[in-house]
C-alpha positions in Angstrom: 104.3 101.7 95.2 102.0 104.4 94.0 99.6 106.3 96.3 96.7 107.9 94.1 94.4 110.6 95.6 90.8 111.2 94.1 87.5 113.0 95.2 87.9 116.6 94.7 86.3 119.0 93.4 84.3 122.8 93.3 81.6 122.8 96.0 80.1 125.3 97.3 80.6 126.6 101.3 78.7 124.8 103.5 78.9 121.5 101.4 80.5 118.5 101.6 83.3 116.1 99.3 84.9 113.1 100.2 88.5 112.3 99.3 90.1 108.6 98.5 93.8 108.1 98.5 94.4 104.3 97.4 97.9 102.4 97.4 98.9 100.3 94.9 101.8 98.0 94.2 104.7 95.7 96.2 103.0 96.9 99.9 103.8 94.7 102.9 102.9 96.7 105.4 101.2 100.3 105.8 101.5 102.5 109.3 100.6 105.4 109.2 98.8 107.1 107.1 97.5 111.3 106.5 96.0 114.0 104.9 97.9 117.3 103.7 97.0 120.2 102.4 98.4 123.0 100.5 96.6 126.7 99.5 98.6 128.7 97.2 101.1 131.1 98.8 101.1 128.9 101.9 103.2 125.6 102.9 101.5 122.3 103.1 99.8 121.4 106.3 98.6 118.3 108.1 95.2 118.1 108.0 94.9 114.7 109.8 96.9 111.5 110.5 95.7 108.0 111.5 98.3 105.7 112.8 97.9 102.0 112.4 96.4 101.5 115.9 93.8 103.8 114.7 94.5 106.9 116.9 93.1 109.7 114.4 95.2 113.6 115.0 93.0 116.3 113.5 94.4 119.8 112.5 92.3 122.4 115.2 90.5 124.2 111.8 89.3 121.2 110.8 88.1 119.5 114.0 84.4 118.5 114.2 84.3 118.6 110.4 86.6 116.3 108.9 86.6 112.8 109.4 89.5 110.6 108.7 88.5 106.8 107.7 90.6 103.8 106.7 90.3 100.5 105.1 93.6 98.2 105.6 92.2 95.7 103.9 91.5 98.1 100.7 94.8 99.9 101.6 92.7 103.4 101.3 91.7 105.7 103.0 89.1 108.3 103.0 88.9 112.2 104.0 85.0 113.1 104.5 85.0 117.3 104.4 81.8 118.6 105.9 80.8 122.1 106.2 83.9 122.7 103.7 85.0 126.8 104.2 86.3 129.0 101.3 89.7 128.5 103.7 89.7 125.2 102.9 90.3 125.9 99.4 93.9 123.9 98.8 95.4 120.9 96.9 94.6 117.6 99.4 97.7 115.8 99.3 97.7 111.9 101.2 100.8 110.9 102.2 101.8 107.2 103.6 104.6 105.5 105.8 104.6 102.1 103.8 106.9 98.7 103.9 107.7 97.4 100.3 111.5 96.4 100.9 112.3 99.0 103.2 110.3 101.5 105.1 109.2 104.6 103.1 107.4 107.9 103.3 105.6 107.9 99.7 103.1 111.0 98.8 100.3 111.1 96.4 99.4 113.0 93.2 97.6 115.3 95.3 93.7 116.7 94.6 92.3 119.9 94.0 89.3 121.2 96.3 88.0 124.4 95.8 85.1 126.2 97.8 83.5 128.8 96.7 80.2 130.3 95.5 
């Protein structure tokens, strides 16, 4: 099982990216699903996760910006950043609770987004 992230980028503040996070291989069954991120000098932190029922939790600094999508038939899902901050700036991580033979926690390859002018 691979998860593979994909979508990021330099844009500027006030502009938008949207990230992809597909998985791949032997998958029964995904649950949940999420976003991290990681700036440098800080530890990782969720940005959003969507649970298989489709409740979506949002991180407050990203509220009313970001918008957490998922297609189970695709097994992907999608991170659309709007009105992106320099504080944004981080490595976007996805990160998956997936059933192959037994239940496990697998994590992308992880994306760089920077904003800045």
């Amino acid at each position: 099982v691979q998860l593979q992230a994909s979508g990021g980028g330099l844009v500027q503040p006030g502009g938008s990216l949207e990230l992809t996070c597909v998985a791949s291989g032997n998958i029964f069954t995904i649950n949940r699903m999420a976003w991290y991120r990681q700036a440098p000098g800080k530890q990782r932190e969720l940005v959003a996760l969507n649970t298989r029922a489709g409740i979506t939790d949002y991180a407050e600094s990203v509220k009313g910006r970001f918008t957490f999508s998922r297609d189970n038939t695709l097994n992907t899902v999608y991170l659309q950043m709007n009105s992106l901050k320099p504080e944004d700036t981080a490595v976007y991580y996805c990160k998956a609770l997936i059933y192959s033979d037994k239940w496990y926690e697998y994590w992308g390859q992880g994306t760089q987004v920077t904003v800045s002018s």
